[in-house]
C-alpha positions as a Markdown table, in Angstrom:
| # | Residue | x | y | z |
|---|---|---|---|---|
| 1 | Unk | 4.1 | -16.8 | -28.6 |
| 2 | Unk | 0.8 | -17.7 | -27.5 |
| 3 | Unk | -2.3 | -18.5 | -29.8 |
| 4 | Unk | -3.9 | -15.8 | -32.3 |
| 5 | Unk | -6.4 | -14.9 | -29.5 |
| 6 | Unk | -3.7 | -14.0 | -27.1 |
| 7 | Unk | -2.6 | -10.5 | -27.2 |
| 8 | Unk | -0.5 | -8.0 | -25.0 |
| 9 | Unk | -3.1 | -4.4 | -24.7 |
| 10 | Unk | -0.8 | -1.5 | -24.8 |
| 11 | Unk | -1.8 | 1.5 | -23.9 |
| 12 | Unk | -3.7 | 1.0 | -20.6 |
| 13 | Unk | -3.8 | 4.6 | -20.4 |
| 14 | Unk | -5.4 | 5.8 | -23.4 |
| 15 | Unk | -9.0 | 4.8 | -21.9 |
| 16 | Unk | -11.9 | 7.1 | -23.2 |
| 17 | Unk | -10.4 | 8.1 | -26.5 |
| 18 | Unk | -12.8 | 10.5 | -28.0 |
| 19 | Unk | -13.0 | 10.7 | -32.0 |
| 20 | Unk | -14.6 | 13.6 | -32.5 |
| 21 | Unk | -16.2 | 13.6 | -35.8 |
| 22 | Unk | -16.2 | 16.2 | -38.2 |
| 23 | Unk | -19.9 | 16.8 | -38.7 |
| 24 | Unk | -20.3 | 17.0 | -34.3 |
| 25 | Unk | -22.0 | 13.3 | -35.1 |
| 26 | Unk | -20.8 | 12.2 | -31.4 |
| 27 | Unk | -19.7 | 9.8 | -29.6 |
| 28 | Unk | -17.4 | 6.5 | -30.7 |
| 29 | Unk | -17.1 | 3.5 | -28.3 |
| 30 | Unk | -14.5 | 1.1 | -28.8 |
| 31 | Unk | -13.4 | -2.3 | -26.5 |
| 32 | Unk | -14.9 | -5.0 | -24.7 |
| 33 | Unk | -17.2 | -3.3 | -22.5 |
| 34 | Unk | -18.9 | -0.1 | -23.6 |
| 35 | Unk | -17.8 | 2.9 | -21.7 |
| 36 | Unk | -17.8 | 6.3 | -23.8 |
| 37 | Unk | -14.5 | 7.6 | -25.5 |
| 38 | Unk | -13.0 | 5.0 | -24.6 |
| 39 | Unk | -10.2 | 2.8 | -26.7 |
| 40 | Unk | -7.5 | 1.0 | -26.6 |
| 41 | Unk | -4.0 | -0.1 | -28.7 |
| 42 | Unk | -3.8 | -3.7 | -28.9 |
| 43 | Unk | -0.6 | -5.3 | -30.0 |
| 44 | Unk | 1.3 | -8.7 | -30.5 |
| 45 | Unk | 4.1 | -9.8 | -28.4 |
| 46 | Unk | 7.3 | -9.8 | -30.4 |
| 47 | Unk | 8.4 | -12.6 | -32.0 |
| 48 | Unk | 12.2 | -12.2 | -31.3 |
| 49 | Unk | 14.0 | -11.1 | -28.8 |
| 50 | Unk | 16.3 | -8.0 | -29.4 |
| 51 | Unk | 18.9 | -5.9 | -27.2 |
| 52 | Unk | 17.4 | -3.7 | -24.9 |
| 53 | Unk | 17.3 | -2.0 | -21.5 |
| 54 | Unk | 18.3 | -1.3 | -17.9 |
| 55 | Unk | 21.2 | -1.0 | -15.6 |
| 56 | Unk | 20.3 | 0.3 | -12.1 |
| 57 | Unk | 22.4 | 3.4 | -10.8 |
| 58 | Unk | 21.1 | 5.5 | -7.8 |
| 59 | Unk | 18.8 | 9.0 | -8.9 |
| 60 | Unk | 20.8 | 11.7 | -7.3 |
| 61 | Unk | 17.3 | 13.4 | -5.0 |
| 62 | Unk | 15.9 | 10.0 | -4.6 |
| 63 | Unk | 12.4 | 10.5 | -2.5 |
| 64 | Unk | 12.4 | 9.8 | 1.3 |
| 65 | Unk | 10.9 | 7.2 | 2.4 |
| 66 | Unk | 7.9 | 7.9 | 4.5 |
| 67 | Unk | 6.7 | 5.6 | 7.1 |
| 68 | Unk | 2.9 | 4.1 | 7.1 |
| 69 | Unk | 0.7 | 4.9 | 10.1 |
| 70 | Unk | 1.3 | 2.3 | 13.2 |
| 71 | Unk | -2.1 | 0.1 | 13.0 |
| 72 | Unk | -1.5 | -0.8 | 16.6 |
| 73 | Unk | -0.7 | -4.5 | 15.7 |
| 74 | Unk | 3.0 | -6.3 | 16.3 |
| 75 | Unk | 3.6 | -7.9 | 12.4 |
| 76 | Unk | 1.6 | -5.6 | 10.4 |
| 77 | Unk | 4.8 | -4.6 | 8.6 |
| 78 | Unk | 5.4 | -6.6 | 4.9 |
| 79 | Unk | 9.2 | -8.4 | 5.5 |
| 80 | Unk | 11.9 | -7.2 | 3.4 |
| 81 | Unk | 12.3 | -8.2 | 0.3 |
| 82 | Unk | 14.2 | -11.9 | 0.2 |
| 83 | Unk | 13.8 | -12.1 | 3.8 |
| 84 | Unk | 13.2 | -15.8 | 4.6 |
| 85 | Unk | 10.2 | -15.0 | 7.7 |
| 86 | Unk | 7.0 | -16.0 | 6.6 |
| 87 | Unk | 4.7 | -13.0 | 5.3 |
| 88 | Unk | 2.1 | -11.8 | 7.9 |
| 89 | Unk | -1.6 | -11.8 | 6.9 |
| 90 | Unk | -3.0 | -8.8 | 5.0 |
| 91 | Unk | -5.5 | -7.1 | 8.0 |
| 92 | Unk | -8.1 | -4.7 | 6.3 |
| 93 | Unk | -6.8 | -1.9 | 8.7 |
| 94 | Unk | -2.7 | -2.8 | 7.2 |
| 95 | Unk | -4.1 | -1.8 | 3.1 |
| 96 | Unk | -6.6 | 1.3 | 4.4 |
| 97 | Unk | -3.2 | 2.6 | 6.1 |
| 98 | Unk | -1.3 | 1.8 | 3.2 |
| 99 | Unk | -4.2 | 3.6 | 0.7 |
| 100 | Unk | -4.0 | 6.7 | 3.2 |
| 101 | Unk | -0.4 | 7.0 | 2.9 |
| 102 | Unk | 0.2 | 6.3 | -0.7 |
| 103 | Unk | -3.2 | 8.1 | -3.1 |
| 104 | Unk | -1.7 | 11.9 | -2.0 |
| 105 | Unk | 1.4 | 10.6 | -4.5 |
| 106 | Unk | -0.6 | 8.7 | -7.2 |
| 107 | Unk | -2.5 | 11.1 | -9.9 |
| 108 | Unk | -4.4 | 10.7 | -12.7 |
| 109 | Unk | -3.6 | 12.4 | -16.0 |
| 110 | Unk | -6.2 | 13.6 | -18.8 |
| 111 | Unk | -4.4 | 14.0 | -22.2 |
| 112 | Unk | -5.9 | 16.0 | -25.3 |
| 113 | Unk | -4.3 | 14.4 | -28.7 |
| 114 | Unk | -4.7 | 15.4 | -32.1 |
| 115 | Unk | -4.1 | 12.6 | -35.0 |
| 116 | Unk | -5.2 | 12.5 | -38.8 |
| 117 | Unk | -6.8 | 15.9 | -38.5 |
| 118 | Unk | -9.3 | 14.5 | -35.5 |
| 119 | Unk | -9.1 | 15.4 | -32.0 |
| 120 | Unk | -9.4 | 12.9 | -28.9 |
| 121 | Unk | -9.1 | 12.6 | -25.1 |
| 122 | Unk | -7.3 | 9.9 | -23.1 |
| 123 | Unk | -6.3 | 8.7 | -19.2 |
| 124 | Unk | -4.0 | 7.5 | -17.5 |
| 125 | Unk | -1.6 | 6.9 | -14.4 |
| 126 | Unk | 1.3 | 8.6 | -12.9 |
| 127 | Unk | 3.0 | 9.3 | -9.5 |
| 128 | Unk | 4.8 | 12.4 | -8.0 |
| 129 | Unk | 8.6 | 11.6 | -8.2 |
| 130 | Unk | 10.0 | 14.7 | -6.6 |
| 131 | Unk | 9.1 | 17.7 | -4.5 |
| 132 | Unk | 10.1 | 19.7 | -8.1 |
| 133 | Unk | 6.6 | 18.5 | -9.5 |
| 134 | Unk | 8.1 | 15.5 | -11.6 |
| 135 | Unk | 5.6 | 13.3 | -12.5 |
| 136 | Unk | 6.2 | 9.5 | -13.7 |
| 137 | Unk | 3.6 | 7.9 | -16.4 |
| 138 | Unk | 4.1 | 5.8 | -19.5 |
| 139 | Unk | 5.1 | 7.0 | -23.0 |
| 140 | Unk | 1.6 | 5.7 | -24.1 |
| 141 | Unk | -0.2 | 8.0 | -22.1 |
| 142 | Unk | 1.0 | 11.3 | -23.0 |
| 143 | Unk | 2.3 | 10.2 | -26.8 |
| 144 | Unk | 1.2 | 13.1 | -29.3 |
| 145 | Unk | -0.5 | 14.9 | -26.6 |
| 146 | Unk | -1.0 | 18.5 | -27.1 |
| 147 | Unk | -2.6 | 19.0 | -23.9 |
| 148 | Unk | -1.7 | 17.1 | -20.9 |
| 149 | Unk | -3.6 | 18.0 | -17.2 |
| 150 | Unk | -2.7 | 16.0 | -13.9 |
| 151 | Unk | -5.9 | 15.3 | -11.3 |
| 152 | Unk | -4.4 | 15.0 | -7.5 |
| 153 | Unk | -6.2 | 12.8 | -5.5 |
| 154 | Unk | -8.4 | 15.6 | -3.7 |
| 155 | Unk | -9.6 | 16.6 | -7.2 |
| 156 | Unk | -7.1 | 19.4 | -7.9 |
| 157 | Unk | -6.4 | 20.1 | -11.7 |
| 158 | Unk | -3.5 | 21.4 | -13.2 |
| 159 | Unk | -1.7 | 21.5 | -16.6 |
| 160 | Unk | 2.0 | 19.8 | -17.0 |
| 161 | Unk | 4.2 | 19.7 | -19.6 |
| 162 | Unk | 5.7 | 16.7 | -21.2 |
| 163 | Unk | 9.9 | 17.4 | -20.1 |
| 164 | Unk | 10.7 | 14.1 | -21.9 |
| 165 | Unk | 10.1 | 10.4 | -23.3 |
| 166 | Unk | 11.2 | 7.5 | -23.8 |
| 167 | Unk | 9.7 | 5.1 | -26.4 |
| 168 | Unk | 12.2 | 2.2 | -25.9 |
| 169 | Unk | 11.0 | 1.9 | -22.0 |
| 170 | Unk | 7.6 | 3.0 | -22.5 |
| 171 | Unk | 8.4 | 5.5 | -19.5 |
| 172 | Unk | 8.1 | 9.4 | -19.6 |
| 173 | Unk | 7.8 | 12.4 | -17.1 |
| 174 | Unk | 6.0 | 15.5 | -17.1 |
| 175 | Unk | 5.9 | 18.3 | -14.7 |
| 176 | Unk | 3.5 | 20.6 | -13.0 |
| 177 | Unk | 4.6 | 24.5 | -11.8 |
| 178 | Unk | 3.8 | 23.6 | -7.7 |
| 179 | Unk | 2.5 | 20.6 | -6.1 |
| 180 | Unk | -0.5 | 21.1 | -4.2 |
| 181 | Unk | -0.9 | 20.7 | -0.4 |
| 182 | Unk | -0.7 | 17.2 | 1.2 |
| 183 | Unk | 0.9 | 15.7 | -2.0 |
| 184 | Unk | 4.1 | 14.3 | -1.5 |
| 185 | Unk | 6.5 | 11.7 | -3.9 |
| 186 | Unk | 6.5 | 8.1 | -3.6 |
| 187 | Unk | 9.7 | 6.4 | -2.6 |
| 188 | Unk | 11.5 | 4.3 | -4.9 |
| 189 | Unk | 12.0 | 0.6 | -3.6 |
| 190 | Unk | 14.9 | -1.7 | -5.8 |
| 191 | Unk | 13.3 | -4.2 | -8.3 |
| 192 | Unk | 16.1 | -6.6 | -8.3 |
| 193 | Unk | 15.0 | -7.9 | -5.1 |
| 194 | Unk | 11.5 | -8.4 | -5.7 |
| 195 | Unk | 10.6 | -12.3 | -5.7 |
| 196 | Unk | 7.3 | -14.3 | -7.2 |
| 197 | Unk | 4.9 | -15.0 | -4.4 |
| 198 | Unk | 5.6 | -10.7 | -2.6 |
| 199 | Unk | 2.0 | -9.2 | -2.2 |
| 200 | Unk | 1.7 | -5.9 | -4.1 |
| 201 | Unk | -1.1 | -2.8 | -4.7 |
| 202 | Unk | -1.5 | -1.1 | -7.6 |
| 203 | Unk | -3.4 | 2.3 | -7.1 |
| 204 | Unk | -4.5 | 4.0 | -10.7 |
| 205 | Unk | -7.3 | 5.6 | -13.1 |
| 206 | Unk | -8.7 | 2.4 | -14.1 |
| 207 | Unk | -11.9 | 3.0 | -16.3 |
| 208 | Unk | -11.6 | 6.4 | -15.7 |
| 209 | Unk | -11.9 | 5.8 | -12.0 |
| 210 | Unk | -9.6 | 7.5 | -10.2 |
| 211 | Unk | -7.9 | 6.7 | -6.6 |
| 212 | Unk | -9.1 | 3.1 | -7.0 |
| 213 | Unk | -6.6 | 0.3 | -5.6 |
| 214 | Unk | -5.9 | -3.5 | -6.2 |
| 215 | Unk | -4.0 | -5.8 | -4.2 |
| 216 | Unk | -2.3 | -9.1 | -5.5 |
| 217 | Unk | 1.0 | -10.7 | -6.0 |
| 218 | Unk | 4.3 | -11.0 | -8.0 |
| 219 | Unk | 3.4 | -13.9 | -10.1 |
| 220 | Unk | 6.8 | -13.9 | -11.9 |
| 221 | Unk | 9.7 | -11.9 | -12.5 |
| 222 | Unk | 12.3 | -11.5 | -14.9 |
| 223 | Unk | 9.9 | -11.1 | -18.0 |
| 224 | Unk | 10.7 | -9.3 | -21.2 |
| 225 | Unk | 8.1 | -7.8 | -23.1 |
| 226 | Unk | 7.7 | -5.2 | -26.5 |
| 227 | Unk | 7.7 | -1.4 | -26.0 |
| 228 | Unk | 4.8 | -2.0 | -28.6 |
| 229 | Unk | 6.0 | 0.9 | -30.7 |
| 230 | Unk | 9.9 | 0.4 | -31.1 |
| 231 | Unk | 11.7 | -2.9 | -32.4 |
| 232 | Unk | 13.6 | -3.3 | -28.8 |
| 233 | Unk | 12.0 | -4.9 | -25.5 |
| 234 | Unk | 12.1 | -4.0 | -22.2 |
| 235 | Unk | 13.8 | -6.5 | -19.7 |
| 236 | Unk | 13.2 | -7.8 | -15.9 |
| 237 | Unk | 9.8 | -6.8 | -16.2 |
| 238 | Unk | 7.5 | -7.6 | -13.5 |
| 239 | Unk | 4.2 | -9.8 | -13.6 |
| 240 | Unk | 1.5 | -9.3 | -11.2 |
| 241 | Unk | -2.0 | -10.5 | -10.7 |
| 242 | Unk | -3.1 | -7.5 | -8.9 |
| 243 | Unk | -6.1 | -6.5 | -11.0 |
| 244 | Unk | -5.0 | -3.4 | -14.2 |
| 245 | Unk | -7.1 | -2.1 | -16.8 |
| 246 | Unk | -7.1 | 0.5 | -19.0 |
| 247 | Unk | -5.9 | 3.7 | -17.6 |
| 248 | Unk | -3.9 | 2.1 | -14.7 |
| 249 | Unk | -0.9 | 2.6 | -17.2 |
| 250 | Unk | 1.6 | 4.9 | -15.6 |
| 251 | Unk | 0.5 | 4.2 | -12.2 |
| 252 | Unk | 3.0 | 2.6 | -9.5 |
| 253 | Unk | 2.7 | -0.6 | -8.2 |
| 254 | Unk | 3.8 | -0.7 | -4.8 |
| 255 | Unk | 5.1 | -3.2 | -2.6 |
| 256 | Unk | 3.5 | -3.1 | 1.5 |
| 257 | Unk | 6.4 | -1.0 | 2.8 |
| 258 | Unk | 4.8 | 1.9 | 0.3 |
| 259 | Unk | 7.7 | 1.8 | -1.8 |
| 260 | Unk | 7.3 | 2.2 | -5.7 |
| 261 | Unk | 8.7 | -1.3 | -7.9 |
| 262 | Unk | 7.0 | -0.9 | -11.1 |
| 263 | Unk | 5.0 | 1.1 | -13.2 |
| 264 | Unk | 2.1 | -0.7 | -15.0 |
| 265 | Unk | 2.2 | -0.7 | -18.7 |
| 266 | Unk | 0.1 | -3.9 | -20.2 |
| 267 | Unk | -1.7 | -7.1 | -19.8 |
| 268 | Unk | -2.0 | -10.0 | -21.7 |
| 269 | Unk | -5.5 | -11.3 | -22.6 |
| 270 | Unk | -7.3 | -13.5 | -24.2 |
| 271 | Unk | -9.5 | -11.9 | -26.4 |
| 272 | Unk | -11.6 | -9.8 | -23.4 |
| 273 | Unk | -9.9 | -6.7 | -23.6 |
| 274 | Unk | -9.8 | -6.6 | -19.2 |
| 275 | Unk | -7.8 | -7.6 | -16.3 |
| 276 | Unk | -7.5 | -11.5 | -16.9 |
| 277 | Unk | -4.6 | -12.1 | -14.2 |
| 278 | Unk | -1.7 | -11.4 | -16.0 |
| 279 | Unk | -0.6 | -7.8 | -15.9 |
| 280 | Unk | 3.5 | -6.3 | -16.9 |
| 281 | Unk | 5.3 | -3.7 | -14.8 |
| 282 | Unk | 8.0 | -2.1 | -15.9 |
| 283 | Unk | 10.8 | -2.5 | -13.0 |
| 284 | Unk | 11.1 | 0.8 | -11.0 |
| 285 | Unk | 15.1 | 0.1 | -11.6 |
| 286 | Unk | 14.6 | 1.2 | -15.1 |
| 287 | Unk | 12.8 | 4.5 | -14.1 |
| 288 | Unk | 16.1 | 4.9 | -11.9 |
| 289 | Unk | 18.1 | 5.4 | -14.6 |
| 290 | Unk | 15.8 | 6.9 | -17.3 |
| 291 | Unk | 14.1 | 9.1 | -15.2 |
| 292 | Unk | 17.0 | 11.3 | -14.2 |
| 293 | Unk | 17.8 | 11.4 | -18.2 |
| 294 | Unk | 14.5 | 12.9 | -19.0 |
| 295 | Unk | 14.3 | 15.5 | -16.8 |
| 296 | Unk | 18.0 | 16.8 | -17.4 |
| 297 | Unk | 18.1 | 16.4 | -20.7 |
| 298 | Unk | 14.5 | 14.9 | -22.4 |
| 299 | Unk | 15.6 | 11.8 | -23.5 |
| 300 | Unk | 17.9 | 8.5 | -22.5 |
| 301 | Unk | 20.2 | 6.8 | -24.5 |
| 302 | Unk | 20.7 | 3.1 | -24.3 |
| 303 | Unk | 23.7 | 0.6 | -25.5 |
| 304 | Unk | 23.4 | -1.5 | -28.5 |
| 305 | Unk | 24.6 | -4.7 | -29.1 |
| 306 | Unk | 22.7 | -5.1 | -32.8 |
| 307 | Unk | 22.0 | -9.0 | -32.6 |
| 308 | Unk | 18.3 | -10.6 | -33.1 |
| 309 | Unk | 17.7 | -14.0 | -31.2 |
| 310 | Unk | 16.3 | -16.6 | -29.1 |
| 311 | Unk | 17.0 | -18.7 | -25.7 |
| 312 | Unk | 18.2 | -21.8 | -26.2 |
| 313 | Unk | 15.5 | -24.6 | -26.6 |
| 314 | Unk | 15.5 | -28.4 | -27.3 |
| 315 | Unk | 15.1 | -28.2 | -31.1 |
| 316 | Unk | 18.3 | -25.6 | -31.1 |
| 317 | Unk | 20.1 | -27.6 | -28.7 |
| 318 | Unk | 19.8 | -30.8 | -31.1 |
| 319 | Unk | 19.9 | -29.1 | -34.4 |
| 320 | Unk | 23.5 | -27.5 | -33.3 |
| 321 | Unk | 24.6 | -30.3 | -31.1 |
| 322 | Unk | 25.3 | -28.5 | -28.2 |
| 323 | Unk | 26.1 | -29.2 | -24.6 |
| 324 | Unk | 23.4 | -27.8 | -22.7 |
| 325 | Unk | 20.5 | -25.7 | -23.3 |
| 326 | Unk | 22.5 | -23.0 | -21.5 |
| 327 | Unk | 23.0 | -19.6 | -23.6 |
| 328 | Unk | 21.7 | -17.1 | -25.9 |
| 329 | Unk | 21.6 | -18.4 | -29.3 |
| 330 | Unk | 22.3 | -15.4 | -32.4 |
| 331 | Unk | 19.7 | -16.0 | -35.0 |
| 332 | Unk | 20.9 | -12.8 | -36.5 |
| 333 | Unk | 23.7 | -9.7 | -36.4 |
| 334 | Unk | 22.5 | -6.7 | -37.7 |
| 335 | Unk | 24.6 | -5.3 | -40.3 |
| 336 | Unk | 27.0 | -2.5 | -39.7 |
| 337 | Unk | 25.9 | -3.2 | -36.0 |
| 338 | Unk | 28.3 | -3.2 | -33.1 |
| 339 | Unk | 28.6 | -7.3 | -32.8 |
| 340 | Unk | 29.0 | -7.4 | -36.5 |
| 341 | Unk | 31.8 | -5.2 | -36.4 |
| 342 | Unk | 33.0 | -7.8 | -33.8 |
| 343 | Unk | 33.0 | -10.6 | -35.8 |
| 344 | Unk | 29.9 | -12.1 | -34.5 |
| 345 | Unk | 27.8 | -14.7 | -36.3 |
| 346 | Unk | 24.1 | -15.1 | -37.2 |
| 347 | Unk | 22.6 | -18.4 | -38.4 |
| 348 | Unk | 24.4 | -19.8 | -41.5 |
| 349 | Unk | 21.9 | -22.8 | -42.6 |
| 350 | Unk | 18.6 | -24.6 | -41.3 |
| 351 | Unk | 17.7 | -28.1 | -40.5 |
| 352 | Unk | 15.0 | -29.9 | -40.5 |
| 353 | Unk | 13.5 | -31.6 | -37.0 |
| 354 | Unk | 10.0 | -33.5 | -36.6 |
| 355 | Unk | 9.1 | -31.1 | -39.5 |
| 356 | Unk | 10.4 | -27.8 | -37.8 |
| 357 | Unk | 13.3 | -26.0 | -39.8 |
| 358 | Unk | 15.8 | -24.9 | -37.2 |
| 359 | Unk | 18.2 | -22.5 | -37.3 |
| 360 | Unk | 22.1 | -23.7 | -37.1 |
| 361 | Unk | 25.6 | -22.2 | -36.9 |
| 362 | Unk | 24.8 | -18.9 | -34.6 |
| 363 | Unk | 27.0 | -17.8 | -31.6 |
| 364 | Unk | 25.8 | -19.0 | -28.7 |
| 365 | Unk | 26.6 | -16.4 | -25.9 |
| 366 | Unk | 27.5 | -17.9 | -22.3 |
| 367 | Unk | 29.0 | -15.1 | -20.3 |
| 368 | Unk | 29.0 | -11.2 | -20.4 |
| 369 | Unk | 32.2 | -10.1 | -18.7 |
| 370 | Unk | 32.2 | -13.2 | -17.2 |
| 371 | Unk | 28.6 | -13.3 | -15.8 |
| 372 | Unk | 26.9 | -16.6 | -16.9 |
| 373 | Unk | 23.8 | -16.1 | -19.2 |
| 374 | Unk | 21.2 | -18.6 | -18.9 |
| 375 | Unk | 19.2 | -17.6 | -21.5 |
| 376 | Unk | 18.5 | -14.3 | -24.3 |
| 377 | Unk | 17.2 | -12.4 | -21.4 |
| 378 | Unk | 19.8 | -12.6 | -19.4 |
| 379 | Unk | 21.7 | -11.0 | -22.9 |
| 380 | Unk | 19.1 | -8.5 | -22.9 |
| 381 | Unk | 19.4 | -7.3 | -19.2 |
| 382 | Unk | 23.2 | -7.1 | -19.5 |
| 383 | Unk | 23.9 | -5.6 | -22.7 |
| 384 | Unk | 21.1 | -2.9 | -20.9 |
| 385 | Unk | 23.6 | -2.4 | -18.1 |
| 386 | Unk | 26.0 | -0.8 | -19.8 |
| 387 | Unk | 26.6 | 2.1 | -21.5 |
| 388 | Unk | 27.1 | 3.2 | -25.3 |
| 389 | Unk | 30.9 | 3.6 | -25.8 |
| 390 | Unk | 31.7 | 0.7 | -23.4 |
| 391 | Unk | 33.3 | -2.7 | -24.3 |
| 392 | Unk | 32.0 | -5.5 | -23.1 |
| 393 | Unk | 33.5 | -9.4 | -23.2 |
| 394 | Unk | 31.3 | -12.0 | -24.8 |
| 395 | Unk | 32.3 | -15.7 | -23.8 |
| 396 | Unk | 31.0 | -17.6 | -27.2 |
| 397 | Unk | 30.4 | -20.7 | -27.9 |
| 398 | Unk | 31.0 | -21.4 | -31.8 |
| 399 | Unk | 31.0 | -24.8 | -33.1 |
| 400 | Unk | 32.4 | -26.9 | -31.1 |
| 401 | Unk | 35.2 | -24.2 | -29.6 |
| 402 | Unk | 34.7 | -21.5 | -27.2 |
| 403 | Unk | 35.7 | -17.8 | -28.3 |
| 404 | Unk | 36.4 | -14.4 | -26.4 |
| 405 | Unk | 34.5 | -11.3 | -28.7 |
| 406 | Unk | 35.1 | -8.3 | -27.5 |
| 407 | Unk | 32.3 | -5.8 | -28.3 |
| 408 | Unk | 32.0 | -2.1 | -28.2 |
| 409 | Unk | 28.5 | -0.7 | -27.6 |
| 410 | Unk | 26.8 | 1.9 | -29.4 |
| 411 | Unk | 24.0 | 4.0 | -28.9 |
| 412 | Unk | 20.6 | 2.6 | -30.6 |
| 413 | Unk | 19.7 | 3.9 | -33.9 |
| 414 | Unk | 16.5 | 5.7 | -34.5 |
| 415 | Unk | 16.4 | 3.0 | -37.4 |
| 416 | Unk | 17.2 | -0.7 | -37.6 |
| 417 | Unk | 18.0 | -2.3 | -41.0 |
């Protein structure tokens, strides 16, 4: 996936790591450019594609919606999303309106962390889900923080505690006793109806610099990308060109109607550990259904299907002599796994093409309860729909015959063998 130079940086949000050294011998700088205390995680795309998340269901107190300030001007107002009207030109006056109206819901959080006996300071994002305090961020940000304070945007400080995470979505909350006056939450909008080409803002802590926005536009949709710390991936993830660095992680990005689609979690790079046009959100539909999870009960549980594989390509089209290059192909079934239990079937063999060993005889899925699936991240988003304990209906194709598995779901395990 990409040359050795390419890399996904995790952990936007853990800018200005401190190592404080034993003997008070000061300051470390890490990364591309040299700001103090600062850091960051840098890790590799995964190589295969696993089961994973997200279903969208409503959050009970969803925020209301508030409405930007009029700027006076008929067509100022972003058309809905998958609305066939041409978009209106961005006017300075429509993004200072939509920066007014949005920074009272976007903080910036300051984590203390203690690992291998050392102590260290990070930053990064959030936004004010509820009028209850509840704060959105990434796991990254607050992970094996003993001390965890949230900056409003006048400058207010106060300390939060971590109410739950989630490691497979790279998503947690944390909480603060009372809001402060003129904060409000930001509403949610619905990522499944976010297209490529919609103008978006991200508003964040970007090299420690708080309150600072960036404008730009869904360059793709649909992505999958690691959680960088758990063998599962997180599907339908949004990709933006809107400028994020480290410490935007946690922060929203917004769409011109002020409504929260995704929270900003990585960028790919090529070695220059910066903004190089490619960032990843995570789609606010996930925080729909994970969010709700934390805050009741500290942590989400999401279905597994237990298979490891790929979408179907050329080479695996011509090595198994199939029809189309329609289909999630199994490369493996984890054992004692759900599909295994099901009968499913991993790879059996290899063949040779152009000098490329290919894998042959896996299941190729087609449908999910009758749902066509295009490719392994269709599989992904699915299986993510559904819930542990539910059965699901995989159309197969296997060999030259098509098969009906049915598959009961089970939670993820902590552990994958």
């Amino acid at each position: 996936m990409g040359s050795r130079g390419n890399g996904v940086i995790l952990g936007l949000g853990c800018l200005l790591l401190v190592i404080v050294m034993v003997m008070g011998l000061g300051l470390v700088a890490f990364g591309a450019l040299y700001i103090p205390r600062q850091v960051e995680r840098q890790v590799q795309a995964a190589l295969t594609e696993r089961p994973v998340v997200t279903r969208v269901v409503e959050v009970a107190a969803e925020p209301t919606a508030r409405a930007l300030p009029s700027t006076g001007r008929a067509g100022a107002a972003a058309p809905s999303a998958g609305s066939s009207s041409a978009v209106p030109a961005i006017e300075s006056e429509d993004l200072t309106a939509l920066y007014q109206q949005l920074t009272p819901g976007v903080v910036n959080i300051q984590v203390v962390v203690q690992r291998m006996g050392t102590s260290g300071e990070g930053a990064g994002s959030g936004f004010i889900l509820d009028d209850a305090g509840h704060i959105v961020t990434n796991n990254h940000v607050v992970a094996g923080a003993t001390k965890v304070v949230v900056v409003f945007f006048d400058g207010t400080e106060v300390e939060a505690k971590v109410v739950g995470t989630d490691a497979d979505s790279d998503l947690a909350v944390v909480r603060v006793e009372r809001l402060p006056e003129g904060t409000h939450p930001l509403p949610l909008g619905d990522s499944s109806q976010v297209q490529a080409g919609e103008w978006v803002v991200a508003i964040g802590n970007p090299f420690n610099l708080g309150g600072s926005m960036t404008v730009g536009i869904i360059s793709a949709v649909g992505r999958t990308i690691s959680s960088g710390v758990t063998p599962f991936s997180i599907p339908e993830v949004l990709q933006t060109d809107a400028a994020i660095n480290p410490g935007n992680s946690g922060g929203p990005l917004l769409n011109l109607r002020g409504e929260v689609i995704g929270v900003n979690a990585q960028i790919a790079t090529s070695g220059v550990r910066a903004n190089a046009g490619v960032g990843f959100a995570i789609p606010v539909n996930v925080v729909r259904i994970v969010a709700p999870a934390l805050i009741e009960r500290g942590a989400y549980s999401w279905p597994w299907l237990g298979v490891q594989g790929s979408s179907v390509n050329l080479m695996l089209q011509q090595a198994n002599d199939l029809p189309s290059q329609e289909g999630a192909y199994i490369a493996g079934v984890v054992r004692n796994g759900p599909a295994a239990a099901a009968g499913m079937q991993g790879s059996t063999g290899t063949t040779t093409i152009d000098g490329i060993e290919v894998p042959t005889g896996g299941d190729v899925v087609t449908a999910v309860d009758g749902r066509p699936i295009r490719d392994f991240a269709d599989l992904l988003a699915e299986i993510a729909f559904r819930q542990p304990g539910q059965t699901v209906s995989l159309t197969v194709l296997r060999g030259n015959r098509t098969v009906q598995v049915d598959v009961t779901l089970a939670p993820r395990p902590q552990n994958v063998q």
